[in-house]
N, C-alpha and C positions, 0 to 999 in steps of 0.2 A: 504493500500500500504506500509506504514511504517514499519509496522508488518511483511511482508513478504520479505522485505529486511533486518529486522532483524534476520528471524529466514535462511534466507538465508545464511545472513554473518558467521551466529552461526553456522551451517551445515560444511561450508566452513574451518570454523578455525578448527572444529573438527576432518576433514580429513586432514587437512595438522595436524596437532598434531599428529593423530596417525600415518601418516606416516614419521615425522620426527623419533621416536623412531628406528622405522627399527625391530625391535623385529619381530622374525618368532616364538622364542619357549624362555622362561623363567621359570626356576622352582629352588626352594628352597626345602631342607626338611634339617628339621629340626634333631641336634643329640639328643636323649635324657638325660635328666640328661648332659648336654656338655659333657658327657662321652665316647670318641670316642673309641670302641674297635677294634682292628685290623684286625679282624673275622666277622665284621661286613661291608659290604659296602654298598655305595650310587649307588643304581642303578636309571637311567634313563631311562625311555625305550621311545622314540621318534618317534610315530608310526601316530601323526596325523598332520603333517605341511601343514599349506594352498595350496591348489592349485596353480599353478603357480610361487610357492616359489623354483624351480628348478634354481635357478642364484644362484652365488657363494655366499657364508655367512661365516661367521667368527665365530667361536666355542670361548667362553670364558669359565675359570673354573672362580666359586667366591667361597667366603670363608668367615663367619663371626663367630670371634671369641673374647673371652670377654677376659680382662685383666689378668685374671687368668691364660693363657697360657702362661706354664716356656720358651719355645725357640722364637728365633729369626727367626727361621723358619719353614718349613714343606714339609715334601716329600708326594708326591702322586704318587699311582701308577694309573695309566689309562690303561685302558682296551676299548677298541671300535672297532666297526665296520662300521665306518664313510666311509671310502674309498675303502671298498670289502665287503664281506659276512664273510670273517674269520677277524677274533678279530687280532688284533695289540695288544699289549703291551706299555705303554709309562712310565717310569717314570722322574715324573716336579718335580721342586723343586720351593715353595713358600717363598718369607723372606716377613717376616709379619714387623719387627723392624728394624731401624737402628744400624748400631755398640754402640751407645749410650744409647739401648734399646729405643728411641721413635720410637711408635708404626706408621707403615703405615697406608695409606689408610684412605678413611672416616670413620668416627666415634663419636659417643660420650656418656658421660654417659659408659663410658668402655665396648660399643662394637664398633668392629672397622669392616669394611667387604673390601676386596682387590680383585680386580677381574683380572686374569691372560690369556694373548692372547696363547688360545692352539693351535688352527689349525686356519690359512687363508686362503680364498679363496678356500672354497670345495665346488664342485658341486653338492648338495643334490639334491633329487627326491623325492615330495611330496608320491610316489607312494609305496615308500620303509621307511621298520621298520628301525628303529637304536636303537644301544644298548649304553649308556659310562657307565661303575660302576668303583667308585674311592674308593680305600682304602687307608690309609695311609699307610706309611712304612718309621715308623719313630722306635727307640729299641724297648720304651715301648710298652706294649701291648696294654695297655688303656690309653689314653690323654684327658685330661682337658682342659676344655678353649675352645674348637668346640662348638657354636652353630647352624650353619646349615653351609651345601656346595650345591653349586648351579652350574647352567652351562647355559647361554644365547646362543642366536643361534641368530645371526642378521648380 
């Protein structure tokens, strides 16, 4: 009897854990070499969200970059097709540092990662692909300091 109000309780805490997260879609990828080239972008392609994952959700970009990156900030350009079939255009601007160069967001060991509110409250359909690829559009062509950009969906 013991036993299976233990392994009951355990059951029980596991779904409230995973549904505190809220997480519908999470993903990293990594830049190679942190070497971020401007010709090169981060596609997502968003084609398998749970069933009944059709209630509004919030789009987050993330970002995790190591100490070696010269600016204060970061422009991204977005491209998606979250709220039609044709592509939008957006470009977000990131500040990674304070005016005093310390560094945002969690971090340690000189990587830091900052996660930025793109879009609220969209009405996704488990039933429909989505597209986001982010490039940067920052002068350089190639930037240092990118180790991976990510995008939650919760």
């Amino acid at each position: 009897m013991r036993i299976k109000r233990l392994i009951g309780s355990f059951v029980v805490f596991l779904f409230l854990l995973a549904c505190s997260k809220g997480e519908v879609y999470h993903r990293f990828y990594p830049i190679r070499n942190n070497s971020w080239a401007k010709e090169v972008p981060v596609e997502f392609s968003i084609d398998s969200l749970p069933a009944g994952s059709g209630r509004s959700c919030d789009i987050v970009l993330e970002l995790v970059h190591n100490s070696q990156y010269p600016y204060r900030n970061i422009w991204f350009i977005v491209q998606q097709n979250l709220t039609d079939t044709l592509f939008v255009t957006d470009t977000v601007e990131i500040t990674l540092a304070d005016p005093q160069g310390k560094w945002l967001g969690r971090g340690s060991s000189g990587l830091y990662q900052l996660s930025l509110p793109y879009k609220r409250s969209l009405p996704l359909d488990s039933a429909r692909s989505y597209q986001l690829i982010v490039t940067h559009a920052m002068k350089e062509r190639t930037i240092k300091g990118i180790e991976k950009v990510g995008i939650l969906i919760k």
